[in-house]
C-alpha positions as CSV (number, residue, x, y, z in Angstrom):
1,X,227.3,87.8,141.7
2,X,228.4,90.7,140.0
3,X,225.6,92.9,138.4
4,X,225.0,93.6,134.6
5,X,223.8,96.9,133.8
6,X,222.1,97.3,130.5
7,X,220.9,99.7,127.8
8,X,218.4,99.0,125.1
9,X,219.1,100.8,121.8
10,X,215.9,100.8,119.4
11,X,214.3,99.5,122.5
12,X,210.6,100.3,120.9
13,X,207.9,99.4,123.5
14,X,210.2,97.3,125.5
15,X,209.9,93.9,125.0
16,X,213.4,93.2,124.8
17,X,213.7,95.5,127.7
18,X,211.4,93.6,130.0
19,X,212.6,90.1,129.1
20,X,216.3,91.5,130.5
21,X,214.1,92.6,133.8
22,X,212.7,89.7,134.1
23,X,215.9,87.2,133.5
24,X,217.3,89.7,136.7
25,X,219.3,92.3,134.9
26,X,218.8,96.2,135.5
27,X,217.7,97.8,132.2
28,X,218.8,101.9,133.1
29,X,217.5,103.3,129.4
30,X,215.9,102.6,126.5
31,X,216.6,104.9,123.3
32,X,214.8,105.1,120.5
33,X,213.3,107.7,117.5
34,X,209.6,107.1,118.6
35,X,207.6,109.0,120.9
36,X,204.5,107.1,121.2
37,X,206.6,104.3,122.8
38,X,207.7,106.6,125.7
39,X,204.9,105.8,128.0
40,X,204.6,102.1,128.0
41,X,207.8,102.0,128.0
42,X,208.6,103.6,131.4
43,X,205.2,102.2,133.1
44,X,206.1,98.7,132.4
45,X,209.8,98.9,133.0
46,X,211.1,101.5,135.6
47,X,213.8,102.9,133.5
48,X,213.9,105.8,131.7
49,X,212.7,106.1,128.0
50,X,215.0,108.6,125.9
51,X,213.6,110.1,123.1
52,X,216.6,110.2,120.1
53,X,217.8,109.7,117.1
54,X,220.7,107.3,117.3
55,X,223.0,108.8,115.2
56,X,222.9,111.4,117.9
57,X,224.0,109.7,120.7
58,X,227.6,109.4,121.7
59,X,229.6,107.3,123.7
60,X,229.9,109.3,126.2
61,X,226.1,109.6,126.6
62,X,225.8,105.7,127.3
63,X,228.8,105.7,129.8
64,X,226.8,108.2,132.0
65,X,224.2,105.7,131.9
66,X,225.2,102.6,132.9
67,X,225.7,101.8,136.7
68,X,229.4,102.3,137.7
69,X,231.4,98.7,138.4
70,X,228.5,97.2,136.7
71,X,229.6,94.8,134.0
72,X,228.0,97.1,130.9
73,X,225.4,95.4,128.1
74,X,224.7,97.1,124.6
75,X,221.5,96.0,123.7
76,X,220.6,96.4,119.3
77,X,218.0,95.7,117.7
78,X,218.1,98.1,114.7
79,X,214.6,97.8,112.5
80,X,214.5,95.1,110.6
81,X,212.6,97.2,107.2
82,X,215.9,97.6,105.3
83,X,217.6,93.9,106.2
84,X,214.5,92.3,104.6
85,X,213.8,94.6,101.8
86,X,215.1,92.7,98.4
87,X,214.6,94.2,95.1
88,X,213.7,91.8,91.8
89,X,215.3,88.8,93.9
90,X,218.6,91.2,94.5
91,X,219.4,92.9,97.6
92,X,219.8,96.3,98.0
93,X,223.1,98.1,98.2
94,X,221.6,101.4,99.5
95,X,224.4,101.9,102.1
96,X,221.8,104.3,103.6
97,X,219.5,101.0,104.8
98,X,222.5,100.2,107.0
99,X,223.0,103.6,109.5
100,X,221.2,101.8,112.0
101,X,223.3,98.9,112.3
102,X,226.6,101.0,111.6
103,X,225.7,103.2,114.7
104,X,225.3,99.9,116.7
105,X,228.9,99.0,116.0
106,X,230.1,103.3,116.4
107,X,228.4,103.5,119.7
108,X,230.4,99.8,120.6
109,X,233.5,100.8,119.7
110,X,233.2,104.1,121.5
111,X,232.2,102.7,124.6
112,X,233.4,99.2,124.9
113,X,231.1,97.0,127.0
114,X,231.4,93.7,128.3
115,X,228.6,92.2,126.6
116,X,226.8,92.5,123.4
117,X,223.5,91.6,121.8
118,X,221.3,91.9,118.8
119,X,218.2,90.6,117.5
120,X,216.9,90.7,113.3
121,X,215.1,89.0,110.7
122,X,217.2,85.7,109.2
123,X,218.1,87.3,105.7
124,X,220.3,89.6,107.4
125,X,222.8,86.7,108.5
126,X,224.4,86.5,104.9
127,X,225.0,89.9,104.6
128,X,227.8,91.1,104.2
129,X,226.7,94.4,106.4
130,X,226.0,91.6,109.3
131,X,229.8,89.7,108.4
132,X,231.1,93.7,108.8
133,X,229.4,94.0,112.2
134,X,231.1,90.8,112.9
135,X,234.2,91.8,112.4
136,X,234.3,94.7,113.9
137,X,233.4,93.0,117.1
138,X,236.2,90.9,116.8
139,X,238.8,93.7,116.5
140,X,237.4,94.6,119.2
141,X,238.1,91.4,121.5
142,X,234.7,90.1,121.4
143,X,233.9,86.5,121.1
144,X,230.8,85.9,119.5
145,X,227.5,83.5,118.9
146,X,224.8,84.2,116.5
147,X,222.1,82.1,114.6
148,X,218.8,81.8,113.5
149,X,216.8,80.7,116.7
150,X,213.2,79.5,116.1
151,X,211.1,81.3,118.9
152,X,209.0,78.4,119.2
153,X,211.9,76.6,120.9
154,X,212.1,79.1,123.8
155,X,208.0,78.9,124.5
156,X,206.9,81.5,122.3
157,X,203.4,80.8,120.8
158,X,204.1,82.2,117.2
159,X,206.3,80.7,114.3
160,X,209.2,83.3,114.5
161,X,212.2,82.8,113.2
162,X,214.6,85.2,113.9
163,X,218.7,86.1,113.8
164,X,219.9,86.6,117.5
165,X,223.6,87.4,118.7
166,X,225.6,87.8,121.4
167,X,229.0,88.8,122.0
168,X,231.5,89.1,124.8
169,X,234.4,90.2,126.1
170,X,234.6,87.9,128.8
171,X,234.9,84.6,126.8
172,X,233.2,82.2,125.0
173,X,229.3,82.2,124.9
174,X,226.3,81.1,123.5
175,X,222.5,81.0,124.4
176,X,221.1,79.0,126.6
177,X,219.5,75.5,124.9
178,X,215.6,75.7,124.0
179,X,213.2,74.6,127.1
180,X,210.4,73.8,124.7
181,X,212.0,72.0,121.7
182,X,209.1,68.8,121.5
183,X,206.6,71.0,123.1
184,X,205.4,73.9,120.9
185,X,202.8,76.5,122.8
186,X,199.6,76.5,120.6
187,X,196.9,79.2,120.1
188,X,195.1,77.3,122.6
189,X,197.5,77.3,125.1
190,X,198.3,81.1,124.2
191,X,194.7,83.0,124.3
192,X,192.4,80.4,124.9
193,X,191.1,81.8,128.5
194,X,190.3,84.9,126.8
195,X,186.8,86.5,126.9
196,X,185.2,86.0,123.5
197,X,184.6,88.8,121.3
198,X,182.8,90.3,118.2
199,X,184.3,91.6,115.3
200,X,184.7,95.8,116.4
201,X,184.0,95.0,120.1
202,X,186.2,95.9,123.4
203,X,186.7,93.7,126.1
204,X,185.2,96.1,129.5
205,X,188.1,94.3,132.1
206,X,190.7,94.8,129.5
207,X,190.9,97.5,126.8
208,X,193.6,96.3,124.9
209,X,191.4,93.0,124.4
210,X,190.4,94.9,121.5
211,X,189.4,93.6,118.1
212,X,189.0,95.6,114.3
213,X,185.5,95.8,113.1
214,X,184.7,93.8,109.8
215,X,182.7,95.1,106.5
216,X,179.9,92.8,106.0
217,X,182.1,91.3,103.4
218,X,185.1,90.5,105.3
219,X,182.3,89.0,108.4
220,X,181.0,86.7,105.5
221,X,184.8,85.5,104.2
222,X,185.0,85.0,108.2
223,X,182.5,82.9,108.6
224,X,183.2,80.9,106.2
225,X,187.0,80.0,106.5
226,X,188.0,76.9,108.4
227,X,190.9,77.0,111.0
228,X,193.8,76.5,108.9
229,X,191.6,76.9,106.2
230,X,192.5,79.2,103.0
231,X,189.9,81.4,100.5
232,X,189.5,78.3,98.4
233,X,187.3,77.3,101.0
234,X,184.8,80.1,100.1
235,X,181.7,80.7,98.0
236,X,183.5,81.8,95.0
237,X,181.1,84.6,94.6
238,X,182.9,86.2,97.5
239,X,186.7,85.1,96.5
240,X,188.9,88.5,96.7
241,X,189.7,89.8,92.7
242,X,193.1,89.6,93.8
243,X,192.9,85.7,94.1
244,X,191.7,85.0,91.1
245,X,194.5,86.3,89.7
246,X,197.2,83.8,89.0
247,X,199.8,86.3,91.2
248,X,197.6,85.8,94.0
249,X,197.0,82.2,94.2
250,X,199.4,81.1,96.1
251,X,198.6,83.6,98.6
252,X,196.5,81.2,100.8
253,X,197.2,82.6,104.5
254,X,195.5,85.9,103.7
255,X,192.3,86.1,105.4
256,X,193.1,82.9,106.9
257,X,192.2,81.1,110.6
258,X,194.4,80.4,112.6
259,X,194.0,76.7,114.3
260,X,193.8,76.3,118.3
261,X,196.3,73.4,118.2
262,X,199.1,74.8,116.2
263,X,201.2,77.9,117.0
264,X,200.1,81.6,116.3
265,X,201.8,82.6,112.4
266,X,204.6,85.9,112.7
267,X,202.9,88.8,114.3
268,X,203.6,91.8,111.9
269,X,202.5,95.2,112.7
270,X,199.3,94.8,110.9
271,X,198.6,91.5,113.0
272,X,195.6,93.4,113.9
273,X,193.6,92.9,110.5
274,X,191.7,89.8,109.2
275,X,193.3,90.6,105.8
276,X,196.8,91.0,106.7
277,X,197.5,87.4,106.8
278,X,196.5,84.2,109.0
279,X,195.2,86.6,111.7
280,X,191.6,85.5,112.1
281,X,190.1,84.2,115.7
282,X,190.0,80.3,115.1
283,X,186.1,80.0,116.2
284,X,185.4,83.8,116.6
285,X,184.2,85.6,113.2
286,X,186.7,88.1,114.2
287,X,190.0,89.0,113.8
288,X,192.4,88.8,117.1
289,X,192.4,91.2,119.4
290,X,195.8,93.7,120.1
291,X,196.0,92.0,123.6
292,X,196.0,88.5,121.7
293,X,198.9,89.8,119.9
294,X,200.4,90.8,122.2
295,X,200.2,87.8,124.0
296,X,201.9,85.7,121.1
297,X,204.9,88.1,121.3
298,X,204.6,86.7,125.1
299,X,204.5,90.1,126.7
300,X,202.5,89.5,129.8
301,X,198.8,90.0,130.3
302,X,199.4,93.3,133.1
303,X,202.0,95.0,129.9
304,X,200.3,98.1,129.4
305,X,200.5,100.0,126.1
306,X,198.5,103.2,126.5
307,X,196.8,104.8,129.0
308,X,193.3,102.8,130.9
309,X,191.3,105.5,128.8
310,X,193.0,105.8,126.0
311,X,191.9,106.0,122.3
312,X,192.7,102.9,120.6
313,X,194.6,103.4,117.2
314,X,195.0,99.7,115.9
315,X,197.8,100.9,113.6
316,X,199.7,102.7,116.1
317,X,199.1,99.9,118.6
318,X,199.7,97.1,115.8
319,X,203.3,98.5,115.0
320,X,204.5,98.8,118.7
321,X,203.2,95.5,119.3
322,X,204.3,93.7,115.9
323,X,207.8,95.7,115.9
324,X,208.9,94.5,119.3
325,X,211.3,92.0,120.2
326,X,209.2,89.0,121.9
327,X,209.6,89.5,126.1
328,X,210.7,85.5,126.6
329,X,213.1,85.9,123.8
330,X,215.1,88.9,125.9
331,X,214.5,86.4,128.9
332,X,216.2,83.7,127.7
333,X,219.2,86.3,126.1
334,X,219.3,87.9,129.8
335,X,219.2,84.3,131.0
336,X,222.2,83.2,129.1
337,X,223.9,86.7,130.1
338,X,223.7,86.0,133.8
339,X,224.8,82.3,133.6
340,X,227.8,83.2,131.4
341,X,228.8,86.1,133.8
342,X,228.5,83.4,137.3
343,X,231.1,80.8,134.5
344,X,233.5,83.7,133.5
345,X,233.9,85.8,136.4
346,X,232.4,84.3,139.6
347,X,233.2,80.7,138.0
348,X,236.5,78.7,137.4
349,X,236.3,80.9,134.7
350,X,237.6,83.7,136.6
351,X,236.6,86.4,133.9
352,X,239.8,85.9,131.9
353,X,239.8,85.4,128.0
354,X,241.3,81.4,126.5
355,X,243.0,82.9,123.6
356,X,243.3,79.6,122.6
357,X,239.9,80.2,121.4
């Protein structure tokens, strides 16, 4: 089969980076504007980690990289902050908030690869910045899939919902169908095997089994929510001020539990902290651990993300984790890569474009 030789732009800590490893496709370079990335990157994934500014980088840089007669992919997955940021209901028309996705589509046209993918949050899909990118792709001969795929689907353990595309240039394609449609992962299924914690403590076998201490108050709103459970469930004597207010009533996942039976909510970079969202243990007076977060973004349990003897920085740690793109989610994209590539070119397909479509 011929190979397919990859490059992760934004590639962050690496999950999308690792899923391609792991689906079989050779990941040469990641690049991205972080430097506290760098080493997790390269110890999990055996490819180099380059340290730039996208707006930097030119085609000719990402044609050095790739391995020659390979079939090339452009991996994408700009930050999602601007495609989700909406003012008073209205979205913004700071053309700035787009560079990242506007160098996607400079660095595609200037270098022309085979294949094509991209990963964001939902809202971006009616945008006309997204119908632009598009466009541009098919100018450029690509034919193209995209939609909202609901990670649950794919054996994720987290309700994500999130805008995926891919493109080629050697026909039709799509993603593969979900392998876990009736059968959602739970919590349970997720972390469940985990050594049991206390609020501030550190598991000794596994440092990133690490979980945020709790103020005496927070311990007390801890113990008594109910999995699934909201603040109403409180003594009202401890009730945050901010849900009294009638602005903050309907916020009912915040300092919530999440419940061993259902899936994990959204990890978000400050998944980390018990008031952040629906991110408390559901029996532990705790909120979950980094490595627990990590594991609903279905990185494996080995992924390292600093040093054994590290310092732990939950907010540094939090971001890289709640940033990345989930590992099974770039499996099933590499996945769907590989099978197209066997169809098209070592298929009946024979690699040549149906203009007919």
């Amino acid at each position: 089969m011929k190979k397919v030789s990859a490059i992760d732009l934004f590639c962050g800590v690496g999950g999308l980076t690792h899923g391609l490893i792991r689906s079989g496709i050779k990941v040469h370079a990641g690049i991205d504007l972080d430097p506290d990335c760098k080493w997790a990157y390269e110890t999990n994934n055996s490819s180099s980690y380059i340290h730039a500014d996208i707006s930097t980088v030119s085609g000719k840089d990402l044609l050095r990289l790739w391995e020659r007669d390979a079939i090339k992919l452009l991996a994408g997955c700009a930050p999602c902050q601007p495609f989700s940021s909406y003012q008073k209901g209205r979205k913004s028309v700071d053309n700035n908030k787009w560079k990242l996705l506007n160098e996607f589509s400079r660095l595609i046209t200037e270098t022309q690869p085979e294949l094509i993918t991209m990963e964001n949050v939902p809202q971006l899909q009616g945008h006309s910045v997204f119908l632009n990118f598009k466009n541009t792709l098919k100018k450029n001969g690509y034919f193209i899939w995209s939609n909202v795929v609901n990670c649950l689907d794919y054996g994720i353990p987290q309700k994500r919902q999130r805008l995926v595309l891919l493109a080629s240039k050697l026909g039709e394609i799509k993603l593969d169908e979900p392998t876990h449609a009736n059968s959602y992962l739970s919590v349970r299924d997720a972390i469940g095997h985990l050594a049991p914690l206390r609020a501030g403590e550190r598991d000794g076998n596994d440092y990133l089994h690490a979980c945020a201490n709790l103020s005496p108050l927070n311990l007390e709103r801890i113990k008594q929510s109910k999995p699934g459970g909201t603040w109403k469930d409180w003594d009202p004597e401890i009730v945050a001020n901010c849900h009294k207010k009638d602005s903050g009533k309907t916020y009912q996942s915040v300092y919530g539990r999440m419940s061993w039976n259902e899936p994990a909510p959204t990890m978000t970079t400050l998944c980390f902290g018990y008031g952040n969202g629906r991110f408390g243990h559901p029996t532990q007076n705790r909120a979950i651990s980094l490595r627990e977060a990590a594991i609903f973004q279905s990185f494996p349990e080995h992924y390292e993300f600093i040093p054994e003897n590290g310092k732990i920085h939950f907010s540094k740690l939090g971001r890289m984790i709640g940033n990345a793109v989930p590992v099974r989610l770039g499996e099933v994209v590499g996945q769907s890569f590989l099978m197209h590539v066997k169809d098209k070119i070592d298929g009946s397909g024979n690699g040549k474009r149906n203009n007919s479509s």
